[in-house]
FISE-72536 format. One line per 4 residues: number of its first residue (from 1); their letters; for each residue x, y, z of N, C-alpha, C. Coordinates in Angstrom, 3 decimals, always signed. Layout:
REM FISE-72536
NUM) A) X,Y,Z,X,Y,Z,X,Y,Z  ...;
END
This chain:
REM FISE-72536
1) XXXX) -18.314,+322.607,-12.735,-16.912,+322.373,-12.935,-16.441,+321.094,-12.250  -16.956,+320.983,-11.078,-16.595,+319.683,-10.424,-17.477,+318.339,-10.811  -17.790,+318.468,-11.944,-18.401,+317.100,-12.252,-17.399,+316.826,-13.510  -16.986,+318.062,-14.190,-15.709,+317.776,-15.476,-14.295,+317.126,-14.629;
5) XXXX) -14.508,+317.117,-13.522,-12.841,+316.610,-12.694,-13.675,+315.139,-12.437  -15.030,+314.527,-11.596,-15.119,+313.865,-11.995,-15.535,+312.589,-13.261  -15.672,+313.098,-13.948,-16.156,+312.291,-15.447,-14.706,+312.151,-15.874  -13.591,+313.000,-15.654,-12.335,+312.787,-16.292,-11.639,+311.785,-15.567;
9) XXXX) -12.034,+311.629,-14.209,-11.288,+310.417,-13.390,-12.117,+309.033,-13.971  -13.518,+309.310,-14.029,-14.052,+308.004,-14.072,-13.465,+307.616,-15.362  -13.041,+308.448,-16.759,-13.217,+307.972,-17.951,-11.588,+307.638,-18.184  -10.546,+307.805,-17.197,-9.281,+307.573,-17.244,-9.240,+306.178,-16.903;
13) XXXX) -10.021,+306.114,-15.727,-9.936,+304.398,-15.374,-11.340,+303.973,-15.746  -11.251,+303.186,-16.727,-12.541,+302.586,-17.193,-12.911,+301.390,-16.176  -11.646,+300.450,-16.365,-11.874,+299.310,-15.824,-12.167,+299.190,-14.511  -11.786,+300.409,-13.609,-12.018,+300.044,-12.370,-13.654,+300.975,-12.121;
17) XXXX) -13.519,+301.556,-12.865,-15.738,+302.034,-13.164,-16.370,+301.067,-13.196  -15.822,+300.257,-14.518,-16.769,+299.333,-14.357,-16.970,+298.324,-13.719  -15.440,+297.676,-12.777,-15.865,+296.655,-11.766,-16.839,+297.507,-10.271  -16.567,+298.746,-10.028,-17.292,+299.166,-9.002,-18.626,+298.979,-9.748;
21) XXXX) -19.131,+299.795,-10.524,-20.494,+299.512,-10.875,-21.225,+298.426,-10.823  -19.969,+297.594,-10.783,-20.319,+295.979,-11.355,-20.797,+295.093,-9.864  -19.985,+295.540,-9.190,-20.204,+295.549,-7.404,-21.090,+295.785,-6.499  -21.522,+297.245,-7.219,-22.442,+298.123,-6.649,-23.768,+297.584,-7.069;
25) XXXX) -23.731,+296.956,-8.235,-24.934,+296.215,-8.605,-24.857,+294.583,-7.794  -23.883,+293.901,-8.151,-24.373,+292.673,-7.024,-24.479,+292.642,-5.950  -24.117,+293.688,-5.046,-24.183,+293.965,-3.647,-25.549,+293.960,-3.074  -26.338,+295.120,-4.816,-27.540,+295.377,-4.160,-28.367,+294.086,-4.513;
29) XXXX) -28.447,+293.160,-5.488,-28.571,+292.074,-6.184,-28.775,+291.341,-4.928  -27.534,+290.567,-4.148,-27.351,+290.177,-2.908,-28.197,+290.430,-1.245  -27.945,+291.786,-1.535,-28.953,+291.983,-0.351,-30.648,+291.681,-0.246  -31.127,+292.033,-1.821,-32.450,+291.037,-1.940,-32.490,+290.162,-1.540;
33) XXXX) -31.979,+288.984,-2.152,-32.089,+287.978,-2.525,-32.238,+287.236,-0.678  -30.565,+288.189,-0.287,-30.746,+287.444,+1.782,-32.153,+287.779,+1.980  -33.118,+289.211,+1.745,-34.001,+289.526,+2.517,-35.061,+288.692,+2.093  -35.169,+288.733,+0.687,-36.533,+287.365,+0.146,-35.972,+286.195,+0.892;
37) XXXX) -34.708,+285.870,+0.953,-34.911,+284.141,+1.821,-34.956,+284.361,+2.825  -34.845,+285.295,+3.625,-35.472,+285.302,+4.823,-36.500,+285.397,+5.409  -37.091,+286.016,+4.766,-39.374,+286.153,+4.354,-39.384,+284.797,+3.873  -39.040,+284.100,+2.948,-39.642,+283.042,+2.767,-39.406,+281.802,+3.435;
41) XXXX) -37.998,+282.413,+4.546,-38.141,+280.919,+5.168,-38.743,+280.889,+6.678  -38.898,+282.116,+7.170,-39.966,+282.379,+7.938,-41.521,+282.068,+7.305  -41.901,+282.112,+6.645,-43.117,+281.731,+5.845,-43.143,+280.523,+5.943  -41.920,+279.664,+5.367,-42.282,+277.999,+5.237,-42.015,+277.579,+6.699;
45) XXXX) -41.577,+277.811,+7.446,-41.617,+277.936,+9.149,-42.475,+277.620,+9.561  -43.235,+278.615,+9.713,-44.734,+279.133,+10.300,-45.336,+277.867,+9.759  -46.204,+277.811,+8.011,-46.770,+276.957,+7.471,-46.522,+275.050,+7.985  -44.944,+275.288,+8.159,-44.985,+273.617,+8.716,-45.092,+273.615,+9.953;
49) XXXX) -45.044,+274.578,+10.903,-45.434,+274.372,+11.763,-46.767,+274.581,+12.222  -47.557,+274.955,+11.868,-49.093,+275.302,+11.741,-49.861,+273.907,+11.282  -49.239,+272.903,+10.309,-49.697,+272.106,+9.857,-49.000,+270.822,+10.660  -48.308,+270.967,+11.173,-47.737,+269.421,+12.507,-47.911,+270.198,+13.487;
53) XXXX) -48.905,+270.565,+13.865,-48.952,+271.464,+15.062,-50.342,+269.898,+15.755  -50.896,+269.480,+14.857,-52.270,+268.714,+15.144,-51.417,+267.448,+15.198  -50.015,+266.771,+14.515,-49.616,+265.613,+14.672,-48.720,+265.488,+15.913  -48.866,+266.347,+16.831,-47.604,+266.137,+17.534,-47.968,+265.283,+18.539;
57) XXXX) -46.694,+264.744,+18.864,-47.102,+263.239,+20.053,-45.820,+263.912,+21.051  -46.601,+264.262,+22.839,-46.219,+264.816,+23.652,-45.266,+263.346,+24.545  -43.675,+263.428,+24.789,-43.240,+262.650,+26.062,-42.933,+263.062,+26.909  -43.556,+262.848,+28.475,-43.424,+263.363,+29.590,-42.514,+262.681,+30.317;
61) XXXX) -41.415,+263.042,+30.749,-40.217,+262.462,+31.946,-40.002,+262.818,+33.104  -39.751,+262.580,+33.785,-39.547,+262.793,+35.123,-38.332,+262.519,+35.891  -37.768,+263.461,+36.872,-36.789,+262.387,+37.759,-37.370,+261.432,+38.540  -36.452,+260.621,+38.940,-36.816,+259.424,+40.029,-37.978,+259.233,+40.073;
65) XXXX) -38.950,+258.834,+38.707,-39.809,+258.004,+38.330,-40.765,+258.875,+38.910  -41.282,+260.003,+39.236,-42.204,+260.465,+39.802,-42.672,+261.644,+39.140  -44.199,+261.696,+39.172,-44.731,+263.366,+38.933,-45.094,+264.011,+39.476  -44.813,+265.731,+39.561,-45.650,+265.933,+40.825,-47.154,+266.770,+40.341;
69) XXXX) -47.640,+266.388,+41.646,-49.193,+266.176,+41.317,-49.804,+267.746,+40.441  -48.918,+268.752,+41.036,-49.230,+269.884,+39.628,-49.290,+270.214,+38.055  -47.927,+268.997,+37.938,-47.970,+268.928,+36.644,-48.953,+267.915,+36.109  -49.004,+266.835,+36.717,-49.966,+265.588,+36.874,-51.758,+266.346,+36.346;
73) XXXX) -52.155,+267.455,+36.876,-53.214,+268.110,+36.739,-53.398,+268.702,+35.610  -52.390,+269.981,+35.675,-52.503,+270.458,+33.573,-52.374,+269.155,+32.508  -51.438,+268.116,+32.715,-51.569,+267.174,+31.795,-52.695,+266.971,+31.333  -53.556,+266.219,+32.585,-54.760,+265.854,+32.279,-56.077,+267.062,+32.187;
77) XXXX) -55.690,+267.906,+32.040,-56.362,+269.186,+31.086,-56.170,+269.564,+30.033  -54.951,+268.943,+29.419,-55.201,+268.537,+27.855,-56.087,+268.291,+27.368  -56.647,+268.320,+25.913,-57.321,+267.450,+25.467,-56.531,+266.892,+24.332  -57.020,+265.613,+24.333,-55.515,+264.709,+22.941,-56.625,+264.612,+21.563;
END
């Protein structure tokens, strides 16, 4: 019985059925679409950074022109 009270509301107002439906579908439409660009721009992320990970050129600064000799040590335990 309570589905004849609603089918009679939905079919009184058509127009506003069909903009909710219409809603209810781009909403969910929408929320894909954020979650795929968000996977994929974490993906292209990663990938460019994985691939300039080998070009990178390191600059070391200092205050008042000096290093101290700890950091001076891991530097030169790099390998370039």
């Amino acid at each position: 019985m309570s589905w004849k009270i609603c089918w009679r509301n939905l079919m009184r107002k058509k127009l506003r059925t069909f903009f909710t439906i219409i809603a209810m579908i781009a909403s969910v439409a929408i929320v894909l679409a954020v979650f795929s660009s968000v996977d994929s721009t974490k993906k292209l992320i990663e990938k460019q950074m994985q691939e300039s990970e080998g070009n990178a050129t390191y600059v070391l600064e200092s205050k008042n022109n000096a290093m101290s000799s700890v950091y001076l040590s891991k530097v030169r335990q790099v390998k370039a």
